[in-house]
N, C-alpha and C positions, 0 to 999 in steps of 0.2 A: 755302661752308662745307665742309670738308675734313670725310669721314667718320669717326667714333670707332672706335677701335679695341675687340676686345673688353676688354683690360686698364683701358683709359679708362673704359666701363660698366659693368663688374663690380667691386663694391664686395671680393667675398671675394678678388680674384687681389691685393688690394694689401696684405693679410692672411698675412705667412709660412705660419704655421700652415695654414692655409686654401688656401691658393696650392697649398704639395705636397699637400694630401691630393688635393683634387680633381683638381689636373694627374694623379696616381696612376690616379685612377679613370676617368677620361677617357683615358688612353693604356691603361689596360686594359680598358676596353668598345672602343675603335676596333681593339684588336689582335685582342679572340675573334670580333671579326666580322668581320675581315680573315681570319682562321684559322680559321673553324669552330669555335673551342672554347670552354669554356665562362670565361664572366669572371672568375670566382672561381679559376680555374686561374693565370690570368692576372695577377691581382692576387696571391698566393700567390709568384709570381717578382718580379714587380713589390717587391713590400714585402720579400725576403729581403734578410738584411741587405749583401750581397756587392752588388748589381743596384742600392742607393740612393746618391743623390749630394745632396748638398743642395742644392733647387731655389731660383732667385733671381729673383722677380718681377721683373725688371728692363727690360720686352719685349723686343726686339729684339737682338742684337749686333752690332755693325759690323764691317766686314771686317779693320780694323786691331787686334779684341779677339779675333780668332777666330785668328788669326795669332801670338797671344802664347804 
């Protein structure tokens, strides 16, 4: 049996809504610990509105959609 992916067991990544917030808060806790600084700094850039793109639960991309 082939191992699930996080998207496969996490009921909230297949949830738009749900999907960017958290993807948000997840790249901004791994970046102020990567950086010494503090999260909320970091979500502050993260959420401005210049820095957002709309996120698309879609997992993975293939090499032939990253090339488009």
């Amino acid at each position: 049996m082939a191992p699930k992916t996080l998207f496969d067991v996490n009921p909230y990544l297949h949830d738009p809504d749900h999907y960017e917030r958290f993807l948000v808060i997840n790249v901004g806790s791994s970046s102020a610990i990567e950086l010494g600084r503090l999260p909320a700094s970091i979500l502050r850039a993260l959420n401005a509105p210049s820095a957002r793109k709309p996120a698309k639960p879609t997992g993975r991309r293939t090499t032939s959609e990253r090339s488009r």
